[in-house]
One Martini backbone bead per residue (centre of mass of N, CA, C, O) as a GRO file, in nm:
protein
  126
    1UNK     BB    1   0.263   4.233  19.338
    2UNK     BB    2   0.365   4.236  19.641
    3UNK     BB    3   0.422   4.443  19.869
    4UNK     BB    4   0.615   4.351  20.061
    5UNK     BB    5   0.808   4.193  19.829
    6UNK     BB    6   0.891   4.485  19.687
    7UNK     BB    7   1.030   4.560  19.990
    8UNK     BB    8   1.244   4.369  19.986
    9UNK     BB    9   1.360   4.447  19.702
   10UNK     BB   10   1.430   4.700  19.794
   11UNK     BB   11   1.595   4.599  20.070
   12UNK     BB   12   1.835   4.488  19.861
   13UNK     BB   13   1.906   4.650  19.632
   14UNK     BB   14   2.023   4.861  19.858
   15UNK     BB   15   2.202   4.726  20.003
   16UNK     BB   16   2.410   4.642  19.759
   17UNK     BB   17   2.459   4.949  19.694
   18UNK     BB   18   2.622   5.000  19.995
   19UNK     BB   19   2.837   4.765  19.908
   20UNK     BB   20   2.960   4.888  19.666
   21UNK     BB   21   3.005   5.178  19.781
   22UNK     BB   22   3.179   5.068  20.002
   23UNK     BB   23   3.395   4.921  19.745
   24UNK     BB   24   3.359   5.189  19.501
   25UNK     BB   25   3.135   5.060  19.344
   26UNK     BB   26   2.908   5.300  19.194
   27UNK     BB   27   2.757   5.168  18.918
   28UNK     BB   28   2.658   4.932  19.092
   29UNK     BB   29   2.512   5.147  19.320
   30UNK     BB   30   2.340   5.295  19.105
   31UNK     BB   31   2.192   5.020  19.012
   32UNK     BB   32   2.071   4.953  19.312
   33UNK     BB   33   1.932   5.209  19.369
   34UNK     BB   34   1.747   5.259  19.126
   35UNK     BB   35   1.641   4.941  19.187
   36UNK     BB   36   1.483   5.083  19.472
   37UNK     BB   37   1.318   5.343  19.297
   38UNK     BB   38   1.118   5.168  19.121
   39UNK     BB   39   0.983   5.009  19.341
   40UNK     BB   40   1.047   5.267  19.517
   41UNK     BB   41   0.992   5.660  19.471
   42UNK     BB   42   1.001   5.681  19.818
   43UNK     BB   43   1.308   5.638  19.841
   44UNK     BB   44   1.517   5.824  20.023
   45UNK     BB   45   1.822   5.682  20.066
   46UNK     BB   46   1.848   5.660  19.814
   47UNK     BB   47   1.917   5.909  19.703
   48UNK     BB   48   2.104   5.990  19.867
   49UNK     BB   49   2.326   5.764  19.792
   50UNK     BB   50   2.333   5.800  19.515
   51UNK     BB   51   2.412   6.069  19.496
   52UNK     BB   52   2.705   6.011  19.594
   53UNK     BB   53   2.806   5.814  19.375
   54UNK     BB   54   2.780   6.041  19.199
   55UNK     BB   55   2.986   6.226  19.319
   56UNK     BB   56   3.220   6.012  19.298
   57UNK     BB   57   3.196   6.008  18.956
   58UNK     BB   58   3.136   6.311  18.885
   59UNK     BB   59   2.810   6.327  18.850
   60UNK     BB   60   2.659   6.643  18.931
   61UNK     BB   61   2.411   6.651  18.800
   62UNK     BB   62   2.263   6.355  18.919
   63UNK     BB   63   2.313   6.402  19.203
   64UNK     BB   64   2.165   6.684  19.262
   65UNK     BB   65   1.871   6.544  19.163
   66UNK     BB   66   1.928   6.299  19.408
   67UNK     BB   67   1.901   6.557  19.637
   68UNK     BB   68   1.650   6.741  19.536
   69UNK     BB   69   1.444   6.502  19.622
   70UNK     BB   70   1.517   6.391  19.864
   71UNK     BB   71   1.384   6.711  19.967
   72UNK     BB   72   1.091   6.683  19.858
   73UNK     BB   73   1.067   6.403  20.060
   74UNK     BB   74   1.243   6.568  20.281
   75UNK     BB   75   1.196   6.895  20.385
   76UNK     BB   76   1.270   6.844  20.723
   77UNK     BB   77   1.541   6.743  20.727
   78UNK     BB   78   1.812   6.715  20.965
   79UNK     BB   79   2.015   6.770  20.690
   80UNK     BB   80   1.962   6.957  20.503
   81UNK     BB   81   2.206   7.160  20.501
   82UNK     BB   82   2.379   6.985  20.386
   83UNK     BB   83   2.321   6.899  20.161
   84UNK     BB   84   2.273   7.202  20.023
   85UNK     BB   85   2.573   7.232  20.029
   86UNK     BB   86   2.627   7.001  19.818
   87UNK     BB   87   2.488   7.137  19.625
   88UNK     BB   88   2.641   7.424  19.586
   89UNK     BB   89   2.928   7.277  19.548
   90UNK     BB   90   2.845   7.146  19.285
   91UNK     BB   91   2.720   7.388  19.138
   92UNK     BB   92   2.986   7.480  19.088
   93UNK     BB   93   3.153   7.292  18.962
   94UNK     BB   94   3.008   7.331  18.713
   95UNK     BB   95   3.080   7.635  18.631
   96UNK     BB   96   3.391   7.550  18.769
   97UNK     BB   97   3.604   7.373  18.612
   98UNK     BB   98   3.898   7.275  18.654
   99UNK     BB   99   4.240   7.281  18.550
  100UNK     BB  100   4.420   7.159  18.434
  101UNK     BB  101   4.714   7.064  18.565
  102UNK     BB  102   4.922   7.160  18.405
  103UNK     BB  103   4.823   7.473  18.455
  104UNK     BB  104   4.896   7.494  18.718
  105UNK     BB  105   5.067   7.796  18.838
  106UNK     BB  106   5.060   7.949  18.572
  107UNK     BB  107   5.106   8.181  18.331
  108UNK     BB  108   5.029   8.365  18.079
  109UNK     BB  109   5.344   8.348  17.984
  110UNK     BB  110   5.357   8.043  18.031
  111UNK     BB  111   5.134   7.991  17.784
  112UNK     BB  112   5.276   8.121  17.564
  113UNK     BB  113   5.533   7.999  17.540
  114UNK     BB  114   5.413   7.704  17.504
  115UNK     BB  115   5.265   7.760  17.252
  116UNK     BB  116   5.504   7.883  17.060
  117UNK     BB  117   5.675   7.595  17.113
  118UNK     BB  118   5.456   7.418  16.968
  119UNK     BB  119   5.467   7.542  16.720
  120UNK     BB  120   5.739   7.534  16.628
  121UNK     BB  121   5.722   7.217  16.650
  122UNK     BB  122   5.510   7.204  16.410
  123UNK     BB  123   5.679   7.358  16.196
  124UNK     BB  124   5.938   7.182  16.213
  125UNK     BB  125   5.768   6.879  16.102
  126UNK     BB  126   5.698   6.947  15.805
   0.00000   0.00000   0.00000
């Protein structure tokens, strides 16, 4: 194929990707930054956009590694910092996910006594 037509095929797929993301459509975002990743595997902003893209539906495994992949193709990106803090803000969440929201603002004490309540109540069904 030409470079030129590839280069082109690679800034519609971003451009539609950019689209996507900014209708909150993140899946189809994420496969049309990927399908400019494809043609072009030093495309830099699609990295950094899909990784926001996977951070907007939590999937911060891949977000991580299209963040990291940007710094490596552009280690001395201008934004370099921002980025590395949402690479450990991401991988934070990761180590610690947020408890169920029923369990917040809980004692050990309230979640045994639901817990004791639910038993018996399991037992009384029998």
């Amino acid at each position: 194929m030409d470079m030129s037509l590839t280069m082109q095929y690679r800034q519609v797929h971003y451009e539609r990707g950019l689209v996507y993301s900014g209708a909150g459509q993140y899946e189809q975002a994420i496969k049309n930054f990927s399908k400019a990743i494809d043609l072009d595997p030093e495309c830099t902003i699609a990295f950094y956009d899909r990784g926001m893209a996977y951070k907007e539906i939590k999937e911060y495994k891949n977000a991580i590694s299209d963040f990291e992949q940007f710094l490596v193709l552009i280690p001395k990106a201008k934004n370099k910092d921002k980025i590395q803090a949402i690479i450990d803000e991401l991988k934070e969440k990761l180590k610690n996910p947020k408890p169920a929201k029923r369990w917040i603002g809980l004692t050990k004490a309230d979640v045994a006594r639901q817990a004791r309540e639910a038993a018996t109540h399991r037992d009384r069904d029998k």
